[in-house]
C-alpha positions as CSV (number, residue, x, y, z in Angstrom):
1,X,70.9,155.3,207.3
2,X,74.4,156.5,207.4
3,X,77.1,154.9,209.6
4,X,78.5,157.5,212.0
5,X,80.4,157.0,215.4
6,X,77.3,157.4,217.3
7,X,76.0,154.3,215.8
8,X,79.4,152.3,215.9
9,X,79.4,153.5,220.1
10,X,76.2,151.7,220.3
11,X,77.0,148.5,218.2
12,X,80.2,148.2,220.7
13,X,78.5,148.7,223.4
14,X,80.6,151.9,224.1
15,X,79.3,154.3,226.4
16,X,81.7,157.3,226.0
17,X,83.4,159.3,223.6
18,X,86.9,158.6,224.8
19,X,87.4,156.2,222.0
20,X,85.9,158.4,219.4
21,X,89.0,158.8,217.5
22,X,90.4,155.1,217.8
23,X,86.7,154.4,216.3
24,X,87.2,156.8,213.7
25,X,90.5,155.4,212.5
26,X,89.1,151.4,212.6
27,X,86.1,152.5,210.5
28,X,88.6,154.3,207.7
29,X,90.7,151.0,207.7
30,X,87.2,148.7,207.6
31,X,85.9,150.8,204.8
32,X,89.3,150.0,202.5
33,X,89.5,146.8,203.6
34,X,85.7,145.7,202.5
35,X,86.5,147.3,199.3
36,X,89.4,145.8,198.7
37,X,88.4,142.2,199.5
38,X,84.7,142.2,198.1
39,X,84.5,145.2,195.7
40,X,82.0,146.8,197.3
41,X,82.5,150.7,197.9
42,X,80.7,152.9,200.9
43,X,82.2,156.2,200.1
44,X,82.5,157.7,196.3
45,X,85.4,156.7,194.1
46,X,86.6,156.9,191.3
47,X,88.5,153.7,190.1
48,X,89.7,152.2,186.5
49,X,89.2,148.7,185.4
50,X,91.5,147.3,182.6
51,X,90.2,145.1,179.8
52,X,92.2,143.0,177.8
53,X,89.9,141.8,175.9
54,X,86.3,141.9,174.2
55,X,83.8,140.2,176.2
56,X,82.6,136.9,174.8
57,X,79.0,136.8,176.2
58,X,76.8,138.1,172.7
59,X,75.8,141.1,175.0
60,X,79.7,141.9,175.4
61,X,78.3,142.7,179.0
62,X,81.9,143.4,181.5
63,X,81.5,143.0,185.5
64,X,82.9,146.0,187.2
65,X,84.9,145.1,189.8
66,X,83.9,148.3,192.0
67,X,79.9,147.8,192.8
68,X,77.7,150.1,193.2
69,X,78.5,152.2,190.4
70,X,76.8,155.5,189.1
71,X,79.1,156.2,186.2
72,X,81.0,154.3,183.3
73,X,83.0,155.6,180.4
74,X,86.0,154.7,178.4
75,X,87.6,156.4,175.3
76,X,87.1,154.6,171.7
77,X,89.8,154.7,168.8
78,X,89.1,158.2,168.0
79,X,90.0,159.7,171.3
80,X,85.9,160.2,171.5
81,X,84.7,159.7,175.3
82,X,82.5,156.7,175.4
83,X,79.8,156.7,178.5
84,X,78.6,153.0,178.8
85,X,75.3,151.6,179.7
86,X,75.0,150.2,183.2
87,X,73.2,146.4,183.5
88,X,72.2,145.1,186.7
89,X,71.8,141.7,186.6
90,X,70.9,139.8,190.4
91,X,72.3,142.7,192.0
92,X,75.6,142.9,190.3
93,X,76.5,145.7,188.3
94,X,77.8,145.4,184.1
95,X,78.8,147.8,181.6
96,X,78.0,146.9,177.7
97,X,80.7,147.1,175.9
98,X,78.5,147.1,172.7
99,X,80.1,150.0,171.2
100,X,81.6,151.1,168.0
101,X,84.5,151.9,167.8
102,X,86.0,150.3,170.5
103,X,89.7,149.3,170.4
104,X,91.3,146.9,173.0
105,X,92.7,146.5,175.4
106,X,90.9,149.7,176.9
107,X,90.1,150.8,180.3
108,X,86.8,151.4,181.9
109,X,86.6,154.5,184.4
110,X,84.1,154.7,186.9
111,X,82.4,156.5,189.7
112,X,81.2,153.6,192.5
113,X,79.6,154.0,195.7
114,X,77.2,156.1,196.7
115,X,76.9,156.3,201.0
116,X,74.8,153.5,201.1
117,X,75.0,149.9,201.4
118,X,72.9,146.9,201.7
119,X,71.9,145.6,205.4
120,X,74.7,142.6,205.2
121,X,77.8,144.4,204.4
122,X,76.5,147.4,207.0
123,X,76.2,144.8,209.7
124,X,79.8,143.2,208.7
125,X,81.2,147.0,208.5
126,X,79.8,147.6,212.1
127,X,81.2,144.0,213.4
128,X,84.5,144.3,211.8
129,X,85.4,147.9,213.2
130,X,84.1,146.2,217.2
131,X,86.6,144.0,216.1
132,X,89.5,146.3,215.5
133,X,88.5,148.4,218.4
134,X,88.6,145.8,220.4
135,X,92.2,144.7,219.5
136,X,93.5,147.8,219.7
137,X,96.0,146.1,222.6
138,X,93.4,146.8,226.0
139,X,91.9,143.3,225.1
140,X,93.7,140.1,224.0
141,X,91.3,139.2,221.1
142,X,92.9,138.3,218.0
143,X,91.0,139.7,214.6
144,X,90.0,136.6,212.2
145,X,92.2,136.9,209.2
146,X,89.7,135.3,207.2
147,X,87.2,137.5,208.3
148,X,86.3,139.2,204.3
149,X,87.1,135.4,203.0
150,X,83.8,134.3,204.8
151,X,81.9,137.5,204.4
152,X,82.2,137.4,200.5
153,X,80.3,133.8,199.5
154,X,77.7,134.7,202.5
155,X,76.7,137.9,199.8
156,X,77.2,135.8,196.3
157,X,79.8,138.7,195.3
158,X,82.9,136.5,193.8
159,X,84.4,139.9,193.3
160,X,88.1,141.2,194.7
């Protein structure tokens, strides 16, 4: 089910639309903010990964740092677009790297997120913009700075 402002209303407890818009804004800056501390995208992007070097597992298997992801490529050493193969292992996303013609350092473009999330991060997304809603300057509750910190070993993602 997609998040929208009716169900972030009714997760705060909000019974109007008056705060529609502050809603609105809290959710764009919860969104970017879970993405940038755990990896995990909502809405689709389009982000590069640098890699230094080859991979020194025998699969030559790379975690993406952006999770979930729909789309892989790089370019090899004769300008040739390369589209990777996708390996989920426990959840996480990898790209082989098992390739010819692969020249490093190279970078890895994907396409991550598609609309959906698992149940966890939903629930954090929904708590977190509460949160900023909250602090908007009508209450006196502080947000948790740590708040991503303890969210991130709760889903096993060591990612961002």
């Amino acid at each position: 089910m997609p998040l929208d402002l009716a169900k972030f209303r009714n997760w705060a407890r909000i019974p109007h639309t008056y705060d529609d818009p502050a809603i609105q804004l809290a959710y764009l800056s919860a969104v970017r903010e879970m993405e940038e501390r755990t990896g995990w995208c909502y809405d689709s992007v389009t982000r590069t990964q640098y890699v230094g070097v080859e991979p020194t597992n025998t699969e030559k298997l790379l975690l993406l740092s952006r999770q979930p992801v729909t789309a892989a490529t790089t370019v090899d050493k004769n300008s040739a677009t390369v589209t990777l193969t996708l390996v989920t292992i426990n959840g996480l996303q990898y790209a082989s790297l098992d390739e010819d013609d692969l020249e490093y350092p190279l970078v890895v473009t994907m396409t991550a997120g598609n609309g959906s999330i698992n149940e966890l991060l939903e629930m954090a997304l929904l708590h977190r913009v509460t949160q900023h809603v909250a602090s908007r300057g009508d209450d006196t509750q502080t947000l948790a700075s740590d708040y991503w910190d303890r969210i991130c070993p709760m889903m096993g993602k060591g990612i961002g």
